[in-house]
C-alpha positions as YAML, in Angstrom:
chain: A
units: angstrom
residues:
- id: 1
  name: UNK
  ca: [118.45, 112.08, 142.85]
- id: 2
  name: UNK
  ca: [117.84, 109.59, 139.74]
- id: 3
  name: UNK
  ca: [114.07, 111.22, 139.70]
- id: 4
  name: UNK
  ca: [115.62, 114.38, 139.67]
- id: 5
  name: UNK
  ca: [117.64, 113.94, 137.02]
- id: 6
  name: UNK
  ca: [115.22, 112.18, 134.86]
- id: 7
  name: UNK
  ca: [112.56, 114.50, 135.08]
- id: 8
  name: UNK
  ca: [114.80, 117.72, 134.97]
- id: 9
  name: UNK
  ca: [117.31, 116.85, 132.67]
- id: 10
  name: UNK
  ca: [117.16, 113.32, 130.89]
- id: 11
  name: UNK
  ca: [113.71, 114.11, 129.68]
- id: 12
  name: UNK
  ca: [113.81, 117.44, 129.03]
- id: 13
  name: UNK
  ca: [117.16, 116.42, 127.13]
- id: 14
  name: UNK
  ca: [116.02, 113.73, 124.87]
- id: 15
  name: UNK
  ca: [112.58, 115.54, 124.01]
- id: 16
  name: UNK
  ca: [114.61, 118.74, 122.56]
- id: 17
  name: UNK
  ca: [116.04, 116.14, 120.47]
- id: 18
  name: UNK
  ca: [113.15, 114.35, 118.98]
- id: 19
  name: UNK
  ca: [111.13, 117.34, 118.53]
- id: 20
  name: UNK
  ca: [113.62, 119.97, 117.38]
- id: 21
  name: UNK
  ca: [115.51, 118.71, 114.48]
- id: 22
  name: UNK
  ca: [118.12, 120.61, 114.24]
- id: 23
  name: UNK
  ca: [119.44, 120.59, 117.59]
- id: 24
  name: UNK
  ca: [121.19, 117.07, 117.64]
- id: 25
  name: UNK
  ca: [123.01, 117.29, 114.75]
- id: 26
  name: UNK
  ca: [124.40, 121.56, 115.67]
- id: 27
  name: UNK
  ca: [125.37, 119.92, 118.86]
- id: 28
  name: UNK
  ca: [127.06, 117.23, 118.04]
- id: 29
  name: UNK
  ca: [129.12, 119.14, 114.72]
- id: 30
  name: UNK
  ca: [130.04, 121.98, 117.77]
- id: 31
  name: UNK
  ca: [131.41, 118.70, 120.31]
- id: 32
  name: UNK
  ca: [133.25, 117.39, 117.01]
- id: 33
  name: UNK
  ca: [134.88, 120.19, 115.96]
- id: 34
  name: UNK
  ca: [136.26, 120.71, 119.57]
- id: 35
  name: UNK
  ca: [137.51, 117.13, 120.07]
- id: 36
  name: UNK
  ca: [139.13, 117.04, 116.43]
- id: 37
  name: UNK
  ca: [140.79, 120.56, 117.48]
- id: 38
  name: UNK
  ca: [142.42, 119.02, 120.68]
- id: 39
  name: UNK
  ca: [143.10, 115.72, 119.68]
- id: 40
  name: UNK
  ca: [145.36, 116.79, 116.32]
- id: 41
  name: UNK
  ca: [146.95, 119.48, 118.54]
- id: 42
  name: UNK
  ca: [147.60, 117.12, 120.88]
- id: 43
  name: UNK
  ca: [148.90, 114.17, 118.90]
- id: 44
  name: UNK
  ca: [150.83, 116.33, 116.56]
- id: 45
  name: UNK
  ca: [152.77, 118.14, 119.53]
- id: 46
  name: UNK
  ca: [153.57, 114.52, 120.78]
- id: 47
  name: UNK
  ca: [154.22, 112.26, 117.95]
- id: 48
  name: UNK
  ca: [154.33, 114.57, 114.76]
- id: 49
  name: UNK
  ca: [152.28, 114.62, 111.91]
- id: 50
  name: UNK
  ca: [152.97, 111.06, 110.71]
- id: 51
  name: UNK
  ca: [151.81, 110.27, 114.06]
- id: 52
  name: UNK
  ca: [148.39, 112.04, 114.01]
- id: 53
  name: UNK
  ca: [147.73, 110.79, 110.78]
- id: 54
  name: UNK
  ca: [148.20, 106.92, 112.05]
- id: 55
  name: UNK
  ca: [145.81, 107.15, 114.94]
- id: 56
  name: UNK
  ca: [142.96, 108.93, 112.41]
- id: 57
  name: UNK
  ca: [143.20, 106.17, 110.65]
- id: 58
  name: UNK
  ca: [142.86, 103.64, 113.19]
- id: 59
  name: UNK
  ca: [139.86, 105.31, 114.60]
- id: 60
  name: UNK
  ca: [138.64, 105.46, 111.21]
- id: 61
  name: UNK
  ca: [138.70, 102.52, 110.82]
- id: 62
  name: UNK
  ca: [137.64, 101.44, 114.51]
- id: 63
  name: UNK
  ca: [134.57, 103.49, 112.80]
- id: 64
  name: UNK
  ca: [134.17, 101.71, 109.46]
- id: 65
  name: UNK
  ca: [134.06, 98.63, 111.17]
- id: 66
  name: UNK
  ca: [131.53, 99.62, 114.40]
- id: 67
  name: UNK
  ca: [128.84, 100.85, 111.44]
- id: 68
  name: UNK
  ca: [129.60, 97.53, 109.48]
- id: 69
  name: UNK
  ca: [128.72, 95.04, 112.46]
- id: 70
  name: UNK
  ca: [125.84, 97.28, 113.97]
- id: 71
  name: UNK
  ca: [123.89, 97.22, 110.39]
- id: 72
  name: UNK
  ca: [124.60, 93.30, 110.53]
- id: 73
  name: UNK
  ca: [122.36, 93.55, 114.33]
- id: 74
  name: UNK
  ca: [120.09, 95.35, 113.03]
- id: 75
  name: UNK
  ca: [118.90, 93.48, 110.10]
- id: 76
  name: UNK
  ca: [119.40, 90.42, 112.08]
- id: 77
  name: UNK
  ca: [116.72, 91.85, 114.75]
- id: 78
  name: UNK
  ca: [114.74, 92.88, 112.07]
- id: 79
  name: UNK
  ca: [114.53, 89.83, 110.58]
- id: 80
  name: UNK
  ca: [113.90, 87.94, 113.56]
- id: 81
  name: UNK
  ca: [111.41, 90.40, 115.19]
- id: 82
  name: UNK
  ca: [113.55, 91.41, 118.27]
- id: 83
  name: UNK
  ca: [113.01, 94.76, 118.06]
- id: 84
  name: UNK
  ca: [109.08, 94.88, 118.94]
- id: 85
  name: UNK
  ca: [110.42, 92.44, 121.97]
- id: 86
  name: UNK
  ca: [109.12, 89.59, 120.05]
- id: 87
  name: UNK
  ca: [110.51, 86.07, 120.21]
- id: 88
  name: UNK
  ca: [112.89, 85.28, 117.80]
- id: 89
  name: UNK
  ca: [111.02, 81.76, 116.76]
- id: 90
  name: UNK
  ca: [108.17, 83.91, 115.58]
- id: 91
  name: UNK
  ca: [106.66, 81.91, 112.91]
- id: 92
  name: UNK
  ca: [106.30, 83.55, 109.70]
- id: 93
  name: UNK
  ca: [103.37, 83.13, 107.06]
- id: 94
  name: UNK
  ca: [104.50, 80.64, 103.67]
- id: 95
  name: UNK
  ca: [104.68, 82.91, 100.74]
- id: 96
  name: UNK
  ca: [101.91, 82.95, 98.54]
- id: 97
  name: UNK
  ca: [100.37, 83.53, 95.06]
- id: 98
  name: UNK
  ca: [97.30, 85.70, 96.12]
- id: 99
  name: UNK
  ca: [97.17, 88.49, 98.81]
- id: 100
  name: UNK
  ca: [94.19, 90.06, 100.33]
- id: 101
  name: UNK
  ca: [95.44, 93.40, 101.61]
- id: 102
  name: UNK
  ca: [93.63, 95.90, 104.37]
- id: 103
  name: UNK
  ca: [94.96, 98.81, 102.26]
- id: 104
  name: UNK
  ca: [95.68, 101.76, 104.50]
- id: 105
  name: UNK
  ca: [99.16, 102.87, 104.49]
- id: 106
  name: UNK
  ca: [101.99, 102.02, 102.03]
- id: 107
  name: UNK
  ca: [104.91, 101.09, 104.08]
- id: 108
  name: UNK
  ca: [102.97, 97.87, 105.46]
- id: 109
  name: UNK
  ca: [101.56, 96.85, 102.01]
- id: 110
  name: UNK
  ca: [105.23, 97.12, 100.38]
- id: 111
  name: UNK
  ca: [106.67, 94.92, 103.67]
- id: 112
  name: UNK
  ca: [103.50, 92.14, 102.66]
- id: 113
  name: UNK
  ca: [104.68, 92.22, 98.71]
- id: 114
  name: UNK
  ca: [108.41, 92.30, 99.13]
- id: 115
  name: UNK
  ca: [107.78, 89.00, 101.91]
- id: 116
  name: UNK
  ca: [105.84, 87.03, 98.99]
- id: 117
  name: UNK
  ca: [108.47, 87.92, 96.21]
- id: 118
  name: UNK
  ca: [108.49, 86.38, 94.00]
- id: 119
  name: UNK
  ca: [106.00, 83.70, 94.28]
- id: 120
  name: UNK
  ca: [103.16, 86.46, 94.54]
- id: 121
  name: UNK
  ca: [101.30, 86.83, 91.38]
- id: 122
  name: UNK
  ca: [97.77, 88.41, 92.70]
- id: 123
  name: UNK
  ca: [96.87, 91.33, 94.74]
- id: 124
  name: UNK
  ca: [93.68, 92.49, 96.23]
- id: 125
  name: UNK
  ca: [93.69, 95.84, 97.86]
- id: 126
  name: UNK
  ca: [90.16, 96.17, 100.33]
- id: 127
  name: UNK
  ca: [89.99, 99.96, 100.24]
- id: 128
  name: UNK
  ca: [87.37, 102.75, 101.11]
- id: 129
  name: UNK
  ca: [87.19, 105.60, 98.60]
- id: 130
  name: UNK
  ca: [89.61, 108.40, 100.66]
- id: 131
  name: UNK
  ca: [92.22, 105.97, 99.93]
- id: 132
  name: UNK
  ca: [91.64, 104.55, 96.21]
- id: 133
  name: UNK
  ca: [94.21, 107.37, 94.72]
- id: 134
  name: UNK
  ca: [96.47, 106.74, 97.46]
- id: 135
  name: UNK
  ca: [96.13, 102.88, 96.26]
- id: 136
  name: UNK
  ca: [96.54, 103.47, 92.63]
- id: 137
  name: UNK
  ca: [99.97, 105.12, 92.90]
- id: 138
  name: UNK
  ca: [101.07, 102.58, 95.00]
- id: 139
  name: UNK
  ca: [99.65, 99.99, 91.88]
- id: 140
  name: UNK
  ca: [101.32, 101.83, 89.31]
- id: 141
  name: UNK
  ca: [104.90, 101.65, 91.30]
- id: 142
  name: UNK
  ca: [104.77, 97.54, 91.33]
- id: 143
  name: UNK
  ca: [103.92, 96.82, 87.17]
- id: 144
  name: UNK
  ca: [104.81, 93.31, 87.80]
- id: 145
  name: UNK
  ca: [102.04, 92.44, 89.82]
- id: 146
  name: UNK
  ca: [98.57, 92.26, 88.97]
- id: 147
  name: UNK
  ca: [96.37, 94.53, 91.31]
- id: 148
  name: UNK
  ca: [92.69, 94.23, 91.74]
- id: 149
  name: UNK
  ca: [91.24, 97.12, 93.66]
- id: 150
  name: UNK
  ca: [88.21, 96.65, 95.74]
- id: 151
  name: UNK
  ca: [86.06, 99.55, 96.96]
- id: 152
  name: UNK
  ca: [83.79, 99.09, 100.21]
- id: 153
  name: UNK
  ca: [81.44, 102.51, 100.66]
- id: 154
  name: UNK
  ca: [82.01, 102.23, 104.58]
- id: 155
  name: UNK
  ca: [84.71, 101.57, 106.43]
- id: 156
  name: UNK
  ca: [83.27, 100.73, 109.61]
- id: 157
  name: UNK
  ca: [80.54, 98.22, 107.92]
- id: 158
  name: UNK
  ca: [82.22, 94.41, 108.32]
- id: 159
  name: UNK
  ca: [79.16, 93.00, 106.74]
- id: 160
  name: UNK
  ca: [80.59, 94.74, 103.19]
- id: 161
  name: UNK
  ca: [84.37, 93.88, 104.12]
- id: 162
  name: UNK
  ca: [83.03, 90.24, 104.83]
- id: 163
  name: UNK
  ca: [80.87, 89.90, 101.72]
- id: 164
  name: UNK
  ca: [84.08, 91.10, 99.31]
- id: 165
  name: UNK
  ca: [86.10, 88.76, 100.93]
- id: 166
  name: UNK
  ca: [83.84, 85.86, 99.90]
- id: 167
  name: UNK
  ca: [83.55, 87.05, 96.53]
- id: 168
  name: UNK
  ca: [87.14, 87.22, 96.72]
- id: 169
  name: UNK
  ca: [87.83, 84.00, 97.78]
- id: 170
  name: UNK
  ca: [84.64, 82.11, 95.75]
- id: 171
  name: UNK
  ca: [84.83, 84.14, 92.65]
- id: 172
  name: UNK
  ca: [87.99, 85.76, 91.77]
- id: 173
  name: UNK
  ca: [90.86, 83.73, 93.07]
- id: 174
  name: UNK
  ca: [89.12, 80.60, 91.34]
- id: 175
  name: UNK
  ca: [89.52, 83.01, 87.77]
- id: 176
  name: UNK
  ca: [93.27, 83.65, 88.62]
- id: 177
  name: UNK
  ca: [93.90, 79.89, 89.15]
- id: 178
  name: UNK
  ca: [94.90, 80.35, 92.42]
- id: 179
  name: UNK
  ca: [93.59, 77.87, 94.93]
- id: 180
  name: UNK
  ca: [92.83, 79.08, 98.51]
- id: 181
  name: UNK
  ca: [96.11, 77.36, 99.69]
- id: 182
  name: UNK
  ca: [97.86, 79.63, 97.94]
- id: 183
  name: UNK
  ca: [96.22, 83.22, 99.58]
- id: 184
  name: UNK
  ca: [96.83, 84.60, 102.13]
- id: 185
  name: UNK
  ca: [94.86, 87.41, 103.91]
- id: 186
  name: UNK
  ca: [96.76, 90.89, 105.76]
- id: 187
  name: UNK
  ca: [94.73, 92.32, 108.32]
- id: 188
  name: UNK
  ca: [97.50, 94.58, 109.50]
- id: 189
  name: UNK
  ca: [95.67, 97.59, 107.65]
- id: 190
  name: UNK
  ca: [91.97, 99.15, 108.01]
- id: 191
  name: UNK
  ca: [89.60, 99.73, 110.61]
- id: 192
  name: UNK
  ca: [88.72, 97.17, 113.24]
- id: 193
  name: UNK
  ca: [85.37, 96.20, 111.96]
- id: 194
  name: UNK
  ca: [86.73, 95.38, 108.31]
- id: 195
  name: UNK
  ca: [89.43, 93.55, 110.18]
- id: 196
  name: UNK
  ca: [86.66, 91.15, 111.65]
- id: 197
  name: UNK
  ca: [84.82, 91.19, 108.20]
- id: 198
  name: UNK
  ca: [88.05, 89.60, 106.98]
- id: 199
  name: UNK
  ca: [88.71, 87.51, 109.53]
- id: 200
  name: UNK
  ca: [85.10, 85.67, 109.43]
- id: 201
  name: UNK
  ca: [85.41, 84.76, 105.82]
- id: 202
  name: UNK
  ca: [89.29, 83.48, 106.19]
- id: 203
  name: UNK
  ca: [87.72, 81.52, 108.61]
- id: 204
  name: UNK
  ca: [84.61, 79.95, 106.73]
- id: 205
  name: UNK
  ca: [87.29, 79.59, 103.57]
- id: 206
  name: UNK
  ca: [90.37, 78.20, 105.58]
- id: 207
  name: UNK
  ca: [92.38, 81.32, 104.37]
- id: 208
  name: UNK
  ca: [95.81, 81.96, 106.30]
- id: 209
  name: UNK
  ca: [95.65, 85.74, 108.04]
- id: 210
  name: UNK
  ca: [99.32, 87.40, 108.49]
- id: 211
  name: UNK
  ca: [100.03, 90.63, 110.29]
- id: 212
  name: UNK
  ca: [102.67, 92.94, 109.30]
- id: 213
  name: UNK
  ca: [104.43, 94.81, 112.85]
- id: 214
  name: UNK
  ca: [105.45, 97.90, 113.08]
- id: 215
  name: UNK
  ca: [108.44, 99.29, 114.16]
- id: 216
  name: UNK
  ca: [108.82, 101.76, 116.72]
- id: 217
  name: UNK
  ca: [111.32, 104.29, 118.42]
- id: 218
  name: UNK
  ca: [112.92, 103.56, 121.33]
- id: 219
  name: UNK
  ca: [112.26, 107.01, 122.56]
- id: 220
  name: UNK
  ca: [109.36, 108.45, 121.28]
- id: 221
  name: UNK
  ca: [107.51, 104.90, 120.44]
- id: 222
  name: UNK
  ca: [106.21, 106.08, 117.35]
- id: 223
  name: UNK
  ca: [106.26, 104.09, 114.58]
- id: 224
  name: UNK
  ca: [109.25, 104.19, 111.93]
- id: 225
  name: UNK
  ca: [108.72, 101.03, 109.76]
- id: 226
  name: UNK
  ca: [107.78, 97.39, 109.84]
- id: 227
  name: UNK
  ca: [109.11, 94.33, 110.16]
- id: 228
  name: UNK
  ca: [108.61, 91.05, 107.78]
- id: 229
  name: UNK
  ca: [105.17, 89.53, 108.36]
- id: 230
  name: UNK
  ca: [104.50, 87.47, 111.29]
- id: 231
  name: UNK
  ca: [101.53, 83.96, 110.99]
- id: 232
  name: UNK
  ca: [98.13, 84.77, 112.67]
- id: 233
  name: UNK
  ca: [96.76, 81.40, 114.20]
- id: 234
  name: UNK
  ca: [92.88, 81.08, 114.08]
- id: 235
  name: UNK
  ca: [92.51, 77.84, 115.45]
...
């Protein structure tokens, strides 16, 4: 019976409302309108209008209050990673002056900038040439921090990814008086082979790697925004 129902109605059920849009919220205005119909008949032909008007407001506020504490849960998850089934002593990365970014999508690289507020002063964005415009809007949104924008040609070659990370790290952090303590690397964008260009020179530089997680729907496990950064260990 339960495989039954799943398959033939649960499913079926929840997949109307992720992919049609409009569905959930036509549904649930019709059920609504029919409970608010039969509840104020009902309560009015009992207890009168004063009456009616007493128990919308306790459910009101029954309502007020249920949003209230369920935003508190979910920021507290958020913050502490439960929602990717993570445990909640997580350890996060120190915030830093310099940030080596994997620059792929925006929503991870504002998580990494808002984390090191305000102590970051430096950013370098590691980005192939499809995604420098896509970079320099996201530059020109955040005036307060300096950008540096560095272009590798291919996106699958870790040998380029590796070699602008040493630069990085020998040349241009030493420029910006920021000492290697004080950078930390985000591999949570780009391809796998930058990733492990990266990686090699954080570890011949003693660099600190974070990774930004995503968060993802219960339902459709897609991904529908990050969480705060979470420490890589590489040794």
């Amino acid at each position: 019976m339960k495989q039954w129902w799943d398959e033939w109605v649960k499913e079926p059920f929840l997949r109307i409302l992720v992919e049609v849009s409009w569905f959930g919220p036509v549904l649930t205005a019709i059920l609504v309108a029919l409970l608010v119909n039969m509840l104020t008949e009902a309560l009015t032909s009992w207890g009168g209008v004063g009456f009616g008007f007493l128990v919308w407001a306790v459910l009101a506020a029954c309502t007020v209050t249920f949003v209230y504490l369920y935003e508190l849960a979910r920021r507290r998850r958020r913050r502490e990673g439960t929602a990717l089934g993570m445990p909640a002593d997580r350890e996060h990365p120190k915030q830093s002056k310099g940030l080596v970014f994997l620059y792929t999508n925006d929503a991870a690289l504002r998580e990494a900038i808002e984390y090191h507020r305000p102590v970051l002063k430096h950013c370098w964005l590691v980005v192939t040439p499809e995604l420098q415009t896509a970079a320099a809007n996201v530059i020109g949104q955040m005036e307060e921090i300096h950008f540096a924008v560095k272009p590798i040609s291919d996106l699958y070659n870790t040998r380029a990814c590796y070699d602008t990370a040493n630069h990085i790290f020998e040349r241009e952090a030493p420029l910006q008086q920021i000492p290697l303590s004080q950078v930390m690397a985000d591999i949570t964008g780009g391809t796998k082979p930058m990733t492990v260009g990266l990686l090699l020179a954080c570890v011949k530089h003693g660099v600190a790697v974070e990774h930004v997680p995503a968060l993802y729907d219960k339902i459709t496990h897609k991904p529908i925004g990050t969480l705060p950064p979470i420490a890589i260990e590489l040794s």
